[in-house]
VEXTI-540159 format. One record per atom (N, C-alpha, C): residue in three letters; x negated, y, z negated. Coordinates in steps of 0.2 Angstrom, whole numbers, padded with zeros to 4 digits, always signed. Layout:
<sites>
ALAXYZ ...
</sites>
This chain:
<sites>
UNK-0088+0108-0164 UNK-0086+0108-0157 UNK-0090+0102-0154 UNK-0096+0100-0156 UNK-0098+0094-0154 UNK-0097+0089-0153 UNK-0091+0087-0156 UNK-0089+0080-0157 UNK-0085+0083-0153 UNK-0081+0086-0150 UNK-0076+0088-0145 UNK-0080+0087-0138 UNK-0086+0088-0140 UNK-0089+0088-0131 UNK-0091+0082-0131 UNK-0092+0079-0138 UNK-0096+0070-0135 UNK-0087+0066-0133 UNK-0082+0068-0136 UNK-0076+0065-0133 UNK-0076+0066-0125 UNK-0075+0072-0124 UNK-0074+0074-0117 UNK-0079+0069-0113 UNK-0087+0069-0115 UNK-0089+0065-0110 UNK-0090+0059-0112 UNK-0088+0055-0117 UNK-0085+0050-0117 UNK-0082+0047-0113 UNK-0075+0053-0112 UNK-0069+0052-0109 UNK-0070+0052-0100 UNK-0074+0056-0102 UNK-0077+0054-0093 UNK-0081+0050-0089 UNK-0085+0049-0096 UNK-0088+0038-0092 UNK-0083+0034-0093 UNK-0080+0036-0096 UNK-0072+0029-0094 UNK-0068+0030-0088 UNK-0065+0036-0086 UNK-0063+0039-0081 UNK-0067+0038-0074 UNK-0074+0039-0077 UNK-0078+0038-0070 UNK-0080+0030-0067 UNK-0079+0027-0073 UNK-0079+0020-0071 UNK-0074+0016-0070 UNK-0069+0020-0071 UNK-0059+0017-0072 UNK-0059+0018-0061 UNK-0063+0024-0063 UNK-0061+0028-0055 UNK-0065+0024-0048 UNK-0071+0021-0051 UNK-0074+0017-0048 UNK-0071+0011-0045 UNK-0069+0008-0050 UNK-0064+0000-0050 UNK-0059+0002-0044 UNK-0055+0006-0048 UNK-0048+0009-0043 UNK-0050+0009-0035 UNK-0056+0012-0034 UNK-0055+0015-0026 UNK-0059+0013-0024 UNK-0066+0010-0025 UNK-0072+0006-0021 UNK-0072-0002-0023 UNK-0070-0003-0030 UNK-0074-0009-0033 UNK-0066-0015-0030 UNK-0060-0011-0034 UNK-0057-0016-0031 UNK-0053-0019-0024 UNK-0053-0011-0022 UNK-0050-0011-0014 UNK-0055-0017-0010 UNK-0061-0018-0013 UNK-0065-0021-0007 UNK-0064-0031-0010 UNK-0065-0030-0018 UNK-0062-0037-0018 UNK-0056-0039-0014 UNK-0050-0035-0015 UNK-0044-0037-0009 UNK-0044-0040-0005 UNK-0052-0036-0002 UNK-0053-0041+0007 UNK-0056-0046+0007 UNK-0058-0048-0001 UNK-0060-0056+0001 UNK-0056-0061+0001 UNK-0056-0067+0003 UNK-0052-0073+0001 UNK-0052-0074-0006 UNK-0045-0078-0009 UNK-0043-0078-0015 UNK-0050-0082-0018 UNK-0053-0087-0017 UNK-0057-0089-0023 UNK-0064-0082-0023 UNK-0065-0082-0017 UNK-0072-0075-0018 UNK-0068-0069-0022 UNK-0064-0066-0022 UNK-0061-0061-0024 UNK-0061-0063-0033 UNK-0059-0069-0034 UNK-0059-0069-0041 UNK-0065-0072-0044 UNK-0070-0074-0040 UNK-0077-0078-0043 UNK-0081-0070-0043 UNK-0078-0065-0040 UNK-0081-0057-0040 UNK-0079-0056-0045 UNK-0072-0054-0049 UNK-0068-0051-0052 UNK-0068-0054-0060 UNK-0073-0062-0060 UNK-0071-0064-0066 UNK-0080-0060-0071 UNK-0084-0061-0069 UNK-0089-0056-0069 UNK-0088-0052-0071 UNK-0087-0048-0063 UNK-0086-0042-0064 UNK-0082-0038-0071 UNK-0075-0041-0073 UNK-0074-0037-0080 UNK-0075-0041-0087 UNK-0079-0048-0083 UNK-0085-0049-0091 UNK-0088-0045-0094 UNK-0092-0039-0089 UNK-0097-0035-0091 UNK-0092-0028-0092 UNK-0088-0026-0090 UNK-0083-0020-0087 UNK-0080-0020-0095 UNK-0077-0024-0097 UNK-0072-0025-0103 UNK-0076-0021-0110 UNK-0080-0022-0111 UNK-0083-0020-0119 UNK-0085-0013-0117 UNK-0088-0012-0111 UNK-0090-0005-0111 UNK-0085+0000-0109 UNK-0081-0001-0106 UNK-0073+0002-0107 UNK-0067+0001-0113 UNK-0070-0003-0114 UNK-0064-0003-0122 UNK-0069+0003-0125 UNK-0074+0001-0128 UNK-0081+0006-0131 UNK-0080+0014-0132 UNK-0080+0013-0123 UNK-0077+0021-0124 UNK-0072+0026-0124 UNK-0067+0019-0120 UNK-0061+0022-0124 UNK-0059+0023-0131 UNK-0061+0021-0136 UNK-0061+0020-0144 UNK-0065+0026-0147 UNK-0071+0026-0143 UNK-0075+0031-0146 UNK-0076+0037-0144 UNK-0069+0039-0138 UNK-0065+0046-0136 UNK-0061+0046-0140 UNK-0057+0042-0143 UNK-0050+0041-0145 UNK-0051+0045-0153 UNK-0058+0040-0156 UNK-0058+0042-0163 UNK-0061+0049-0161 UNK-0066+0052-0158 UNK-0070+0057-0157 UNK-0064+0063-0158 UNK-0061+0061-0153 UNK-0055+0069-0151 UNK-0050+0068-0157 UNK-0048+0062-0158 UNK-0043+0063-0164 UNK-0048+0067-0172 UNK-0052+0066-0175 UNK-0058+0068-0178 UNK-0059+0075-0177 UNK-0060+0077-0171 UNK-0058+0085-0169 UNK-0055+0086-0169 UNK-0049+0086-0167 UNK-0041+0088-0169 UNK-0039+0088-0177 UNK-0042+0083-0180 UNK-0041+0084-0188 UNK-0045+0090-0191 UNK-0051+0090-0187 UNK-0054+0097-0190 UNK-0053+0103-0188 UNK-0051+0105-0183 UNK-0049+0111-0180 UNK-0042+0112-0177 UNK-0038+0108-0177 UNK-0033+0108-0180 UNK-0029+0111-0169 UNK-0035+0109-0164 UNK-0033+0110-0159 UNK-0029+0106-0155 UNK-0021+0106-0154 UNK-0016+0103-0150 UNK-0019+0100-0144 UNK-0025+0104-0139 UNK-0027+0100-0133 UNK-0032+0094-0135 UNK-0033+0096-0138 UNK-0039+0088-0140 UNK-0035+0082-0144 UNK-0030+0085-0148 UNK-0024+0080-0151 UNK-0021+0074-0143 UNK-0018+0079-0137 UNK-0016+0078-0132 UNK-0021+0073-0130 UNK-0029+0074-0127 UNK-0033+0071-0125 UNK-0035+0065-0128 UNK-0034+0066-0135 UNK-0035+0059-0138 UNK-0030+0053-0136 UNK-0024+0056-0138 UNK-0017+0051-0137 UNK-0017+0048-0129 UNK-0021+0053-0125 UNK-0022+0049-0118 UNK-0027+0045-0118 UNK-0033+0047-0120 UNK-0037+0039-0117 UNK-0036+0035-0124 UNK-0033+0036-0128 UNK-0031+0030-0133 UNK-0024+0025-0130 UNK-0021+0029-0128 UNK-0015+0024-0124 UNK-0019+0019-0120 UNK-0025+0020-0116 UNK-0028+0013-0115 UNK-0029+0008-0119 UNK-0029+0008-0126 UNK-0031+0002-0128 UNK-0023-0001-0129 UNK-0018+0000-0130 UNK-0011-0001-0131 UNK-0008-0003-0123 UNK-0011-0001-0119 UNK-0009-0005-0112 UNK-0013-0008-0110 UNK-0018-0007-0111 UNK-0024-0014-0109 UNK-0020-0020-0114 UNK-0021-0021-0120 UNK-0019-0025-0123 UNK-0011-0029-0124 UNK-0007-0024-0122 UNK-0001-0027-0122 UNK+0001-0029-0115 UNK+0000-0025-0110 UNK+0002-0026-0102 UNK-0003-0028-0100 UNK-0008-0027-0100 UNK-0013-0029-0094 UNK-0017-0035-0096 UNK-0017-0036-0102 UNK-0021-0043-0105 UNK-0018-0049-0104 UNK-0012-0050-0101 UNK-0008-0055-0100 UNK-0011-0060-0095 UNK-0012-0052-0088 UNK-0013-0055-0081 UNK-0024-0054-0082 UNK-0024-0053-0088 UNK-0035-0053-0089 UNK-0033-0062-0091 UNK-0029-0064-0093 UNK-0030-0071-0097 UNK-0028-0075-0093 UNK-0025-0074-0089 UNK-0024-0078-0082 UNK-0029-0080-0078 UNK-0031-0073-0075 UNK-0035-0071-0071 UNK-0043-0077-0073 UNK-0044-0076-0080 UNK-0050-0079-0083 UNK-0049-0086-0083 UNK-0040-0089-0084 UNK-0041-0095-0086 UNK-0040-0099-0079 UNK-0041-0095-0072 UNK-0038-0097-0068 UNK-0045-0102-0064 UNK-0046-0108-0064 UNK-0053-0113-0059 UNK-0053-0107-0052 UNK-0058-0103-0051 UNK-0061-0101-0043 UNK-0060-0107-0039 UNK-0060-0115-0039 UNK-0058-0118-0033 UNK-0049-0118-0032 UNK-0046-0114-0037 UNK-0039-0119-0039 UNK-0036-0111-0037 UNK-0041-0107-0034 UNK-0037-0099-0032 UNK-0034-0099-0027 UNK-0028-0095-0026 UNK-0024-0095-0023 UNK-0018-0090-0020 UNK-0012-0090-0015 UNK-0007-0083-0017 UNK-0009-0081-0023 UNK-0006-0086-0029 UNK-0003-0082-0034 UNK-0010-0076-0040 UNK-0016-0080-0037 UNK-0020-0076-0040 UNK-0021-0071-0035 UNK-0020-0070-0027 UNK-0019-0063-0023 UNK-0014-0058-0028 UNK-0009-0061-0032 UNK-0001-0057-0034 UNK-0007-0055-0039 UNK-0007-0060-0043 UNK-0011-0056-0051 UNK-0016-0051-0050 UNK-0020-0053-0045 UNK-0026-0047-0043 UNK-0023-0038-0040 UNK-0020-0039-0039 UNK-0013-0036-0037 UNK-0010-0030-0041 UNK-0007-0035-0047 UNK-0004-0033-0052 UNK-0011-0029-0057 UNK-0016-0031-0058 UNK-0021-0028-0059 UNK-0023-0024-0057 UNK-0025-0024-0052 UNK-0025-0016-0048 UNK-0023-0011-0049 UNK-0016-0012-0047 UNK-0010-0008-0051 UNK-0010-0005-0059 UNK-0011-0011-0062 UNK-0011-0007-0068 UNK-0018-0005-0072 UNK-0022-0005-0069 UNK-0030-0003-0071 UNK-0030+0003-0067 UNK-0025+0005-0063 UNK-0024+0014-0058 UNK-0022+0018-0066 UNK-0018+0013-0070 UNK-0014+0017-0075 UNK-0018+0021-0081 UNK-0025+0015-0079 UNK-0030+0018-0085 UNK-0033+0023-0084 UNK-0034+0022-0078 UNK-0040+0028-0072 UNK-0034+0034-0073 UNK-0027+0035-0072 UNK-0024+0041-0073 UNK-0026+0044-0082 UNK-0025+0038-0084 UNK-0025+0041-0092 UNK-0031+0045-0095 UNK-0038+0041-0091 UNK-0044+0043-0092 UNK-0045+0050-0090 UNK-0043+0050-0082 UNK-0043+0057-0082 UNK-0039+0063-0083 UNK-0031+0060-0088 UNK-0029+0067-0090 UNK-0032+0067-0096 UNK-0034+0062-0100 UNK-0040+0066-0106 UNK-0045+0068-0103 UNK-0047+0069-0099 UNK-0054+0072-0096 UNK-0051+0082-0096 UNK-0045+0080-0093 UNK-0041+0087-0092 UNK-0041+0090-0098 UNK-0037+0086-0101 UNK-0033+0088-0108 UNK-0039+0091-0112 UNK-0045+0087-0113 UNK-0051+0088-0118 UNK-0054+0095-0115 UNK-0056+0095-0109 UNK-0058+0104-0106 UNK-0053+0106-0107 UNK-0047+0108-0106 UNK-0044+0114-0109 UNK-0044+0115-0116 UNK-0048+0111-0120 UNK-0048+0114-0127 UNK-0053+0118-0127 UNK-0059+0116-0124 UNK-0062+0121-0124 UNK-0061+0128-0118 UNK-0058+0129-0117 UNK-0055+0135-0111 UNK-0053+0139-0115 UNK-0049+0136-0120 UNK-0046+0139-0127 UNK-0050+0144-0130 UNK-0047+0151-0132 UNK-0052+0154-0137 UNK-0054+0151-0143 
</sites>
């Protein structure tokens, strides 16, 4: 049951840092002008990126691992939740991460207001995933 609780708290430094982004880190880029907002934001998930893929893969392998060994449904659930981040970051949201990066901070603009935007939006979708694995991985242990 170890590797159950290294997933769970795996799963809740990705969640706590998904959670961070969502409600303090990005709401406040919003309120800067287009180029300060993306001379913030090209940084900021320079360093953000490895360490959130990291854990979400190594919740994902964790709980799926204890799911194979104990054979418990909720950790099966919790894995398939923060594993679904990497299948949406990489399909959906990498589209507007290679924009964003390829985009000159003098050459920012509306359209990079929209893609910051659309980001926002869809890095809420990780922060929800993060925390129904968080959910999903404690009720396995709630379990007899």
């Amino acid at each position: 049951m170890f590797t159950a609780l290294l997933a769970l708290v795996t799963a809740a430094l990705f969640a706590g840092g998904a959670l961070y982004v969502s409600v303090a880190e990005h709401p406040a880029r919003m309120r800067l002008a287009e180029p300060a907002a993306l001379a913030q934001w090209q940084p900021s998930y320079a360093r953000a990126a490895p360490l959130q893929a990291g854990l979400a893969l190594l919740s994902f392998l964790l709980g799926a691992w204890t799911w194979w060994t104990l054979g418990d449904p909720w950790l099966l659930a919790g894995a398939l939740a923060i594993g679904a981040n990497i299948p949406l970051t990489l399909l959906v949201i990498m589209p507007a991460n290679r924009r964003l990066k390829a985009t000159d901070i003098e050459a920012a603009g509306p359209e990079t207001r929209v893609l910051l935007a659309r980001w926002g939006s869809l890095h809420a979708l990780r922060t929800l995933l993060g925390l129904a694995a968080v959910a999903l991985y404690f009720i396995a242990f709630l379990q007899p």
